[in-house]
KEZA-811937 format. One line per 5 residues: number of its first residue (from 1); their letters; for each residue y negated, z negated, x of N, C-alpha, C. Coordinates in Angstrom, 2 decimals. Atoms other than C-alpha are relative to their C-alpha. Layout:
NUM = A = Y/Z/X/Y/Z/X/Y/Z/X  ...
This chain:
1 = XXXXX = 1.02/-0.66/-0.81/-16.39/-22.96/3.22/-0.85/0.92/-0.87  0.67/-0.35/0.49/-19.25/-21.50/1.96/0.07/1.98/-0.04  -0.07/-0.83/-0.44/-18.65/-17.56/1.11/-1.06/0.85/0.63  1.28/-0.99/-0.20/-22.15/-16.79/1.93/-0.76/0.01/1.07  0.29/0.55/-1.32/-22.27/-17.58/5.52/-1.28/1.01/0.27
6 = XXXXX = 0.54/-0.53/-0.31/-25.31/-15.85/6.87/0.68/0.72/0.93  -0.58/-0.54/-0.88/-24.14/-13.29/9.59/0.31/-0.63/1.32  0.54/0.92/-1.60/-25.59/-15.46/12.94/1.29/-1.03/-0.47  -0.84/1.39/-0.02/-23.56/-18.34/11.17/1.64/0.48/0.07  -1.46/-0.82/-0.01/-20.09/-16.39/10.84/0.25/0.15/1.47
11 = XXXXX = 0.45/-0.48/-1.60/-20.80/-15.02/14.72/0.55/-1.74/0.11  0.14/1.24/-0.41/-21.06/-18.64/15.54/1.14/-1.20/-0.44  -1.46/0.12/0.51/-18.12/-19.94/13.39/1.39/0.27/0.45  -1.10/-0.75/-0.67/-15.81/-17.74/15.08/0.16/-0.02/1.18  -0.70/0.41/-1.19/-16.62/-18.55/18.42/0.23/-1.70/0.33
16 = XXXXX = -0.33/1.67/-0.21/-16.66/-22.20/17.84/1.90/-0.06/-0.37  -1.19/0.36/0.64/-13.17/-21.68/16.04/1.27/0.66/1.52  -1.10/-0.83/-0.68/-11.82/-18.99/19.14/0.05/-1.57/1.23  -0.23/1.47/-0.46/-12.66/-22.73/21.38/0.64/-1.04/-0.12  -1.27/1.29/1.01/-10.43/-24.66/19.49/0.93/0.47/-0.02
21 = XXXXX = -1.77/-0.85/0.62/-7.37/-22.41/19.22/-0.07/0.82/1.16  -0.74/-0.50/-1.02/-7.54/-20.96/22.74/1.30/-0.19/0.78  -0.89/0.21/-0.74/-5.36/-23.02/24.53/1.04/-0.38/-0.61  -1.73/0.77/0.83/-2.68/-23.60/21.59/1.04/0.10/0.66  -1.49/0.45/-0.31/0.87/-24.85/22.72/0.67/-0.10/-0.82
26 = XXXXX = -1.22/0.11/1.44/2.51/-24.54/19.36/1.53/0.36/-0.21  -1.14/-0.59/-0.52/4.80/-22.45/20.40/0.26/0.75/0.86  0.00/0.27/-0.80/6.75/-21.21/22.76/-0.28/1.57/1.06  0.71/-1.18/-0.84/4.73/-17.85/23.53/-1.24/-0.47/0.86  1.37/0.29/-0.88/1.81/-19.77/25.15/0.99/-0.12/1.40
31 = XXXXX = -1.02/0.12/-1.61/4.35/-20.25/28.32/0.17/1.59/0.32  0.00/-1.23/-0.36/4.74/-16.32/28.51/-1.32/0.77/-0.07  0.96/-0.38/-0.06/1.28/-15.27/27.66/-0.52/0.19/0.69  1.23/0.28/-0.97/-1.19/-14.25/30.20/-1.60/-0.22/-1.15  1.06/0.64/0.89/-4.06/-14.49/27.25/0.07/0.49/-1.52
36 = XXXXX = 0.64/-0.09/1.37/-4.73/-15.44/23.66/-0.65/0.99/-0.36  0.79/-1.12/0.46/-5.77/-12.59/21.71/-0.09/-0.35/-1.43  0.53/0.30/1.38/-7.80/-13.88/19.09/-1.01/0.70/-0.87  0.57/-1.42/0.95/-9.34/-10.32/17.57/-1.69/-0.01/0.21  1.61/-0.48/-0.38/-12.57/-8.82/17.99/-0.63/0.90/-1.11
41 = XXXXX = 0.53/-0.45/0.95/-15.12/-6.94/15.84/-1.12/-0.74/-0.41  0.84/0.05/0.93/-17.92/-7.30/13.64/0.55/-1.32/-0.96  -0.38/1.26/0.80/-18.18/-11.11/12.53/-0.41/0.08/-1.69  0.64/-0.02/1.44/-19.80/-9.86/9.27/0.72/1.63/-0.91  -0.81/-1.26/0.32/-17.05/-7.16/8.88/-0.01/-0.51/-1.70
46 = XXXXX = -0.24/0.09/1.58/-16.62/-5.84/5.09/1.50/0.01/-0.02  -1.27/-0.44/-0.50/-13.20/-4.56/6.70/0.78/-0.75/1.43  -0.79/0.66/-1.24/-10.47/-6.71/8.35/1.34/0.62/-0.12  -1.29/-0.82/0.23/-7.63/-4.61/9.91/1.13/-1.62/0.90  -0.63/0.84/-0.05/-4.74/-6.97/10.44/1.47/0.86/1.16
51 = XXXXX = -1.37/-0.45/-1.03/-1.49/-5.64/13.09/0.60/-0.97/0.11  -1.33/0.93/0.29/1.42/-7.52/14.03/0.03/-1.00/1.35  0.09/0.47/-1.31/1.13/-8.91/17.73/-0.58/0.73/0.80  0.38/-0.84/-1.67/-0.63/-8.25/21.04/1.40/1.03/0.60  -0.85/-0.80/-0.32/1.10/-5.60/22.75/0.19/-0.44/1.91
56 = XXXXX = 0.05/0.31/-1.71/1.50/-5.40/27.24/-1.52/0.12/0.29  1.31/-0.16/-0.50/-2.24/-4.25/27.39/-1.12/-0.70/-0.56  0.34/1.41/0.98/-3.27/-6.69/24.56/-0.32/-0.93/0.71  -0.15/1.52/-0.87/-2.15/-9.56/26.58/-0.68/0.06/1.54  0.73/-0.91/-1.77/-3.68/-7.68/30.25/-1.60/-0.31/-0.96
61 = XXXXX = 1.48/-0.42/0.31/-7.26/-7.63/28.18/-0.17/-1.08/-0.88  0.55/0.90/0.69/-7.33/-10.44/25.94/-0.71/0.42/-1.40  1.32/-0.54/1.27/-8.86/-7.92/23.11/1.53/0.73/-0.60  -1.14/-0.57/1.00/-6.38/-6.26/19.97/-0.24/1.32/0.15  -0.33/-1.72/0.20/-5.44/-2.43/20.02/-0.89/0.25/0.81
66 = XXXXX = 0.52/-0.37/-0.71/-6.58/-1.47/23.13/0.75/0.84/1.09  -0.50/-1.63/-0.19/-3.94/0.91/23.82/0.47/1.13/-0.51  -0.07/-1.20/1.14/-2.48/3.75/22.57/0.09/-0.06/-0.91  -0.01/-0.15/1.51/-1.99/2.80/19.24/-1.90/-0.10/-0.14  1.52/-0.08/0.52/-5.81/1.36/19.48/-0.38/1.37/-0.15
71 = XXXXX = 0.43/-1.49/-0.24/-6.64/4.94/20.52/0.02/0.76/-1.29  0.40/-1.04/1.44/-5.61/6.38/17.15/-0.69/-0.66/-0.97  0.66/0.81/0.46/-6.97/3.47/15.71/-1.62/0.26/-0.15  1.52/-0.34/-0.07/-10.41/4.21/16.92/-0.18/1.69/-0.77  0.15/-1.43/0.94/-9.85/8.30/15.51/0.11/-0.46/-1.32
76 = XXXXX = 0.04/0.03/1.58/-8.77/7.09/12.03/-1.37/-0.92/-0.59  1.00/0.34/1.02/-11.72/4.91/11.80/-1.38/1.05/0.02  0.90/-1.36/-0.39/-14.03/7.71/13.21/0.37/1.28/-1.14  -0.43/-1.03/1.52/-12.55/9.98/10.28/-0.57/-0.23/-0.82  0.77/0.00/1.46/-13.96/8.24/7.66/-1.44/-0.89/0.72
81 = XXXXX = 1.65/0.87/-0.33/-17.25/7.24/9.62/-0.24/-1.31/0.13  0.28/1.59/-0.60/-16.74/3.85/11.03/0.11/-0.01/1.62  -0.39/0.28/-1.23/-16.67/2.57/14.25/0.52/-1.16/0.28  -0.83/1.25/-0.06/-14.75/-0.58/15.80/-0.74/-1.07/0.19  0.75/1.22/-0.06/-17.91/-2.67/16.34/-0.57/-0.29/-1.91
86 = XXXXX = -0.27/0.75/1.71/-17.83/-2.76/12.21/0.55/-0.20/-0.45  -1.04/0.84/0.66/-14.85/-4.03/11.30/0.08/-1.22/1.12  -0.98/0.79/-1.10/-12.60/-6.77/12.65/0.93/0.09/-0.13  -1.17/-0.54/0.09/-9.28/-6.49/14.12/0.41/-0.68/0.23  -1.10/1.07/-0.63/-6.85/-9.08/14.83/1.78/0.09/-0.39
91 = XXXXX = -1.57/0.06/0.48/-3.15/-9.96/14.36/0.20/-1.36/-0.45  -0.92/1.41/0.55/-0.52/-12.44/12.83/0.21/-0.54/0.88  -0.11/0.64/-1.09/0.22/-13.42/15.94/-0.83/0.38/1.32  1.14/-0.34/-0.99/-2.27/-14.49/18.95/0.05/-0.02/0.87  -0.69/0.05/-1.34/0.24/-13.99/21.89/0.86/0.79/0.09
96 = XXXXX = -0.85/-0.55/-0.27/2.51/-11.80/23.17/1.42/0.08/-0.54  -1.58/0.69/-0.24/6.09/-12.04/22.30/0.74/0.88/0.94  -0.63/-0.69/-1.30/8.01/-10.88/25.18/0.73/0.90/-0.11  -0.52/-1.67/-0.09/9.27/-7.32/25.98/-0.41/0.89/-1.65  0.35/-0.89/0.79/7.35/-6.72/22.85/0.75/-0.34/-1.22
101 = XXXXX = -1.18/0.30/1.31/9.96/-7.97/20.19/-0.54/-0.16/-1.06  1.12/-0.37/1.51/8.98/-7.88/16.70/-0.28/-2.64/0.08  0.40/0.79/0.01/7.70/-11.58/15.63/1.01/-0.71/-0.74  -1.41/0.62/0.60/10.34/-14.21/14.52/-0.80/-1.19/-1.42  1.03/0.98/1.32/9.13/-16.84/10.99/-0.46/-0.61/0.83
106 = XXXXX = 0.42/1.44/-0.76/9.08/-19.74/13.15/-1.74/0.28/0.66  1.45/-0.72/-0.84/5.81/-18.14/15.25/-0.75/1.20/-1.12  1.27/-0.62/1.43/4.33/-16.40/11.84/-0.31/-1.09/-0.24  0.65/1.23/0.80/4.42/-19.59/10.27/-0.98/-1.05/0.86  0.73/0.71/-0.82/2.93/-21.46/13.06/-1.18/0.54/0.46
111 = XXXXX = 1.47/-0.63/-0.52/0.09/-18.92/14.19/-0.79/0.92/-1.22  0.98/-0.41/1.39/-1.04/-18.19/10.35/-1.12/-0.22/-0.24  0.94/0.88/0.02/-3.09/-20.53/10.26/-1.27/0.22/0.68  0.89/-0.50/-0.37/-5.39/-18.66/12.34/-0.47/1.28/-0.80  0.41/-1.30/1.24/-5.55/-15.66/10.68/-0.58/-0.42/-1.16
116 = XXXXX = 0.62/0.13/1.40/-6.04/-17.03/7.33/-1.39/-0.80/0.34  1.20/1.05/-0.39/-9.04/-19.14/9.02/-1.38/1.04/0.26  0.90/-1.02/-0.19/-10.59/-16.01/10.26/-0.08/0.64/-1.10  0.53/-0.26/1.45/-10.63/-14.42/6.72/-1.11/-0.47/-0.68  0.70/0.98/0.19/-11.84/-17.42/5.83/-1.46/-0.10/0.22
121 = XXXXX = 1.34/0.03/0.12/-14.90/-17.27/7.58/-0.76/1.17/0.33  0.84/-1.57/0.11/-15.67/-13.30/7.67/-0.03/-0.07/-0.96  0.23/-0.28/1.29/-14.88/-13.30/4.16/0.25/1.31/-0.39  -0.05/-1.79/0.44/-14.44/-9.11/4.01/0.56/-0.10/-1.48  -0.36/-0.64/1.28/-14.08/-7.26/0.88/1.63/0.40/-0.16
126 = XXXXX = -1.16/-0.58/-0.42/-11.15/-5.54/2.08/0.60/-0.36/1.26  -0.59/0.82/-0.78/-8.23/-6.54/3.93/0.72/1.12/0.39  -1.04/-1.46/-0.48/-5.97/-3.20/5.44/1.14/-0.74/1.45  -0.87/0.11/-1.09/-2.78/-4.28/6.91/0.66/0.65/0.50  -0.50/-1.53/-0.18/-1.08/-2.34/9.18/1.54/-0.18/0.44
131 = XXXXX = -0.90/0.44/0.00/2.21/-2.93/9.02/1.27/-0.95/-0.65  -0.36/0.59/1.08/5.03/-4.81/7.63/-0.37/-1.50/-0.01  0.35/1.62/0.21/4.64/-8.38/8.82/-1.25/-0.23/-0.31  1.32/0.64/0.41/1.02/-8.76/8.19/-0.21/0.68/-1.35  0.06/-0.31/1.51/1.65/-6.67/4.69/0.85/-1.01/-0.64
136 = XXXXX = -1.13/0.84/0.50/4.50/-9.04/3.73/-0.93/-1.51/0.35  0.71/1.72/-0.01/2.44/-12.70/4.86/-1.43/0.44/-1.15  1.82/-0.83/0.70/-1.21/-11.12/3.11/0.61/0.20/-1.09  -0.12/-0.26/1.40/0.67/-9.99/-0.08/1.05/-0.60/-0.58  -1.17/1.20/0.35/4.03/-12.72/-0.21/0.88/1.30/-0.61
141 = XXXXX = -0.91/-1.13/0.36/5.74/-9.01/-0.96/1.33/-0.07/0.99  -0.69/0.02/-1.56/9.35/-8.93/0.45/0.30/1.54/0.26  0.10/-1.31/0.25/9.09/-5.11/-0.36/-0.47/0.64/2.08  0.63/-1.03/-1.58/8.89/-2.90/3.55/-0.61/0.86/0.06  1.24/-0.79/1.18/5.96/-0.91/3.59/-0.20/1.29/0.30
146 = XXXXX = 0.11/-1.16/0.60/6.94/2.11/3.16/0.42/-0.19/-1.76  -0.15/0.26/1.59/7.30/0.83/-0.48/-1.59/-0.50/-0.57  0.97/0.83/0.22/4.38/-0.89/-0.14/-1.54/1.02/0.56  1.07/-0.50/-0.36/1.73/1.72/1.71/-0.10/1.01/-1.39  0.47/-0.73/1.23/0.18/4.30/-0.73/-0.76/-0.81/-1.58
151 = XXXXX = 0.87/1.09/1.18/-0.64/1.14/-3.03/-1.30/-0.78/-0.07  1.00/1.29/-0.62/-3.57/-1.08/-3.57/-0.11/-1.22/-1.05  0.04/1.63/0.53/-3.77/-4.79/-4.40/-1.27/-0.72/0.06  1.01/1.72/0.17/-6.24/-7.64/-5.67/0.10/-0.80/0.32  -0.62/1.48/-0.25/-6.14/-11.15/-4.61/-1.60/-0.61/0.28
156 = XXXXX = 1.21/0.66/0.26/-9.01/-13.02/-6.22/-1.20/1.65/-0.60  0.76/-1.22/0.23/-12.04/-10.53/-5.79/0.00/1.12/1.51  -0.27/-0.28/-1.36/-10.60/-9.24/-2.25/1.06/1.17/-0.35  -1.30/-1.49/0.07/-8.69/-5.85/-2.15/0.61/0.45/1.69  -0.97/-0.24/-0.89/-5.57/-5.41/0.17/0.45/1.09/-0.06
161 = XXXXX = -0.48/-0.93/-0.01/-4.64/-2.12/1.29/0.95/0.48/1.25  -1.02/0.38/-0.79/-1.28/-1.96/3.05/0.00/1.50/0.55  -0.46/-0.86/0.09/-0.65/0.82/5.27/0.97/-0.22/1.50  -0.74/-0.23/-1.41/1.74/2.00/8.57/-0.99/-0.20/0.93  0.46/0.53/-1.81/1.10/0.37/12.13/-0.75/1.39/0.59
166 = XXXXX = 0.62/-0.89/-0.75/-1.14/2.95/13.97/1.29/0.80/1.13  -0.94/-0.61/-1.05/1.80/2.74/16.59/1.41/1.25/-0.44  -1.02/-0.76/0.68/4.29/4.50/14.15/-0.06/1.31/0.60  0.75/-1.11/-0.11/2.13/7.51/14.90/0.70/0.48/1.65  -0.41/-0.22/-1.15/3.16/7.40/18.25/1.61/0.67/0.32
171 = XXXXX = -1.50/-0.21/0.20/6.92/7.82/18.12/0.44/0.85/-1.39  -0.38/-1.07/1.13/6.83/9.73/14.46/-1.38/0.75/-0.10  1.17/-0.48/-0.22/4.06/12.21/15.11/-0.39/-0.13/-1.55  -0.03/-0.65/1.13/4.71/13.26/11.19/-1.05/-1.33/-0.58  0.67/1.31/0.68/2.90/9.57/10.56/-1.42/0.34/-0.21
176 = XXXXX = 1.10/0.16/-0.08/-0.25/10.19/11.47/-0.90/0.91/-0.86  0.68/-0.49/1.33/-0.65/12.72/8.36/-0.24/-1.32/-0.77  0.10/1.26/0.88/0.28/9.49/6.65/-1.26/-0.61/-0.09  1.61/1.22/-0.28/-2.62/7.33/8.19/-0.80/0.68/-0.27  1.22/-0.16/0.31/-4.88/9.54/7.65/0.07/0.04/-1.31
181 = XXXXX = -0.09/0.26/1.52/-3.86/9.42/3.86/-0.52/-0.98/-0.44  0.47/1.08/0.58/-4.21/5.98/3.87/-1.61/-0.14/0.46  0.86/0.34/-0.87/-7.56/6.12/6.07/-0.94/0.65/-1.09  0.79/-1.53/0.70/-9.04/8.66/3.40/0.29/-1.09/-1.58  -0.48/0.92/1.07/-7.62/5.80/0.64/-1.05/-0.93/-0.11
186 = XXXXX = 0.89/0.96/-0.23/-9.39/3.29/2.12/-1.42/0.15/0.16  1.07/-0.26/-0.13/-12.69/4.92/2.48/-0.26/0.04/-1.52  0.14/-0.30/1.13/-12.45/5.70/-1.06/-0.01/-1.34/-0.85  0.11/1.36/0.95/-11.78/2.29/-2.56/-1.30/-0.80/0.81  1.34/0.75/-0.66/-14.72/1.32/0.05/-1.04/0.27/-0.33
191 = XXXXX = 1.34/-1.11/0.15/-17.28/3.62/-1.01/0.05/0.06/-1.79  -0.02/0.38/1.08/-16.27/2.40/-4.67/0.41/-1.49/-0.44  -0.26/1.63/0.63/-15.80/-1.29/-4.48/-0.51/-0.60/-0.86  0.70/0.59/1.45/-17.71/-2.42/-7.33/0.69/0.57/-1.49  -1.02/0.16/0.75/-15.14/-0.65/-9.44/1.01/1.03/0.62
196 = XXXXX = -1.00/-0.61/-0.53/-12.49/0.32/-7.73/1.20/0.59/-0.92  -0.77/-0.44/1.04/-10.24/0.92/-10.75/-0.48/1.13/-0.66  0.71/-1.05/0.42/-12.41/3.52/-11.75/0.46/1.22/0.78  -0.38/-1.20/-0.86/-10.90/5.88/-8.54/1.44/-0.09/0.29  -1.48/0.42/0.28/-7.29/4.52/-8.70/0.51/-1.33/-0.09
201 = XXXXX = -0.96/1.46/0.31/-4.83/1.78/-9.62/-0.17/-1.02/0.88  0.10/0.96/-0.87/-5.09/-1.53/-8.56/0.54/-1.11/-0.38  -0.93/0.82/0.78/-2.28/-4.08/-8.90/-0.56/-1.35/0.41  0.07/1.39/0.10/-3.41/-7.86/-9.06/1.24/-1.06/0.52  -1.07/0.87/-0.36/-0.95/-10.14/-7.13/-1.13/-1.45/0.47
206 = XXXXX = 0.37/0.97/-0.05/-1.28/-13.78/-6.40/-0.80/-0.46/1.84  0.06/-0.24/-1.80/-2.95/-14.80/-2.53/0.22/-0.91/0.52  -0.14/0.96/-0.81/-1.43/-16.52/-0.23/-0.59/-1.02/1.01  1.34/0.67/-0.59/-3.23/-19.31/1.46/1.01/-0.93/1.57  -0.22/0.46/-1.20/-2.79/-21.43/4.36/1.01/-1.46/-0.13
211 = XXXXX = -1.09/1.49/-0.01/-0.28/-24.68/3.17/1.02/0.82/-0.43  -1.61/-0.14/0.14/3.05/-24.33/1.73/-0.46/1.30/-0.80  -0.33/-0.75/0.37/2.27/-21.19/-0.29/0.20/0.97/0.66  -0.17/-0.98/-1.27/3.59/-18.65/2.40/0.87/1.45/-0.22  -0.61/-1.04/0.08/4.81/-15.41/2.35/1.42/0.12/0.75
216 = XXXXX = -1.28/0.05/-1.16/7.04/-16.15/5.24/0.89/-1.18/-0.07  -0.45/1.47/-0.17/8.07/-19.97/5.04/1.30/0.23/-1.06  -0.96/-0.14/1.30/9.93/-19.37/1.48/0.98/1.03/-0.13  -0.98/-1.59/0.51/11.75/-15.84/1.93/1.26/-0.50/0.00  -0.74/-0.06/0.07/15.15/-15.57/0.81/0.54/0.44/0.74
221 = XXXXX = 0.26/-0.62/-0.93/17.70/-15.09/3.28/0.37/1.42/0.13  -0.28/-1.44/-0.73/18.19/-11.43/3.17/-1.21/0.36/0.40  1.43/-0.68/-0.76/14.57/-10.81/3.59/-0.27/-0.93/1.08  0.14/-0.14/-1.38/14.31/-13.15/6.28/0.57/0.55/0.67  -0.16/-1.00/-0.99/16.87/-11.10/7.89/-0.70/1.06/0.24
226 = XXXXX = 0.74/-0.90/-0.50/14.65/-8.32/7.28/-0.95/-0.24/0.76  1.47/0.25/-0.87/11.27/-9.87/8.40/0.51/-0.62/1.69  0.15/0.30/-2.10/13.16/-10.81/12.30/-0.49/1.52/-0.12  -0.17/-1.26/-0.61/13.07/-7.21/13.08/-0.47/-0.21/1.44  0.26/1.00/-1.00/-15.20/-25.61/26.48/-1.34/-0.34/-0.11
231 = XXXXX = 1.67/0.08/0.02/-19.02/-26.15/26.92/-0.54/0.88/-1.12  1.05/-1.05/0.70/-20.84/-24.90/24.47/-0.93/1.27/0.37  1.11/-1.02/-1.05/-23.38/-23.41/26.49/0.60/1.61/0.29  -0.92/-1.05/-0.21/-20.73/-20.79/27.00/-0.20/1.04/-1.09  -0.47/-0.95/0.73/-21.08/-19.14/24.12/-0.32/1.62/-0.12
236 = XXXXX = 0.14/-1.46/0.00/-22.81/-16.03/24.71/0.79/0.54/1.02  -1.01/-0.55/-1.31/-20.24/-15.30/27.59/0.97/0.11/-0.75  -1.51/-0.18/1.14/-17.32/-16.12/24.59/-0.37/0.75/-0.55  0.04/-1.11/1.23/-18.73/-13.91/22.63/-0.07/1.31/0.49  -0.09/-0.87/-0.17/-19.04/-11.12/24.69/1.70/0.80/0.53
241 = XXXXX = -1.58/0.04/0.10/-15.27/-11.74/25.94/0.82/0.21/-1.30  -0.47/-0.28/1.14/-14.27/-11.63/22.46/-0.32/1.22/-0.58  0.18/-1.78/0.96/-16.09/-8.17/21.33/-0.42/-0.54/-1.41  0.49/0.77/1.55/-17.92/-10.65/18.38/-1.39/1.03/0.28  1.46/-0.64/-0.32/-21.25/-8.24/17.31/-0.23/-0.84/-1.25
């Protein structure tokens, strides 16, 4: 795919692609789902934030972080002067898993393939995951990321910056000094991307793509024990359902 999609064509990419991958049956969260949550934002985002699954209000709205974690979500990007119609936000997974449970391989490895598709055709500079499973598939690290936040990574000419789930914040107030560490990180390697090594370290790892090279498919098993823990015509109606600007 071409990285130099015009903006209109990206927009348009993304809702042709959310048409094709609505009604997946892959596995066996489309039977519990009330709806696909296939991420919203700014199709010409520089910044794609990545989370781990829809949550109960996720799956009620069809749109990513749209409850309380979104909530701090929307302050930390308001800290460093963004708002949520300029990035994009999505997850590793584009369904529920029930009572909330963390995400099992079988349903990473099977709903990757979206994610890495949407990369694919935003293209962003920067990639900020928030959490471990979408830091661990995005960087093939089996490292948990509190080993892994405070760092930043290469992959190609694309910089990954891993930090804690928004929701952490919720249950460890003490986090949300954290995020804003990393939020104050990430503005900084943003507001110097053309040499980012010039304002701090930046480790080069290899990037995982969408066939057999997987972050998740291959883990050894102690780290997999760790990692369980229509019409066309439609489209300006999909796109406003989706939150695509």
């Amino acid at each position: 795919m071409d990285p130099n999609l015009p903006p209109n064509e990206k927009r348009e990419r993304l809702k042709e692609f959310y048409l094709l991958i609505r009604e997946c049956r892959e596995c066996d969260l489309s039977s519990t789902r009330i709806n696909f949550v296939f991420g919203s934002g700014n199709s010409n985002a520089q910044i794609i934030f990545i989370g781990e699954a829809p949550g109960k209000n996720e799956d009620l709205q069809g749109k990513p972080f749209v409850g309380q974690a979104g909530k701090i979500l929307d302050d930390l990007l308001f800290s460093i002067g963004f708002k949520r119609n300029e990035v994009f936000i999505a997850n590793v997974l584009k369904c529920r898993p029930p009572e909330n449970r963390d995400p099992s391989i079988n349903e990473i490895n099977t709903c990757k393939k979206y994610l890495l598709e949407q990369i694919e055709i935003i293209n962003p500079k920067i990639i900020c995951t928030m959490g471990r499973y979408s830091t661990q598939l995005i960087t093939g690290s089996f490292a948990g990321i509190n080993k892994l936040r405070g760092k930043v990574f290469k992959i190609n000419s694309r910089i990954i910056i891993p930090i804690n789930h928004p929701a952490a914040a919720l249950y460890t107030p003490s986090r949300l000094h954290v995020l804003r560490e990393d939020f104050s990180r990430l503005k900084t390697v943003f507001d110097n991307f053309d040499r980012p090594e010039n304002v701090m370290k930046i480790e080069e790892i290899s990037y995982i793509d969408a066939g057999e090279k997987s972050g998740v498919k291959n883990l050894p098993q102690n780290s997999r024990n760790q990692l369980q823990q229509d019409d066309m015509q439609t489209d300006q109606k999909e796109g406003m359902q989706l939150g695509l600007f």
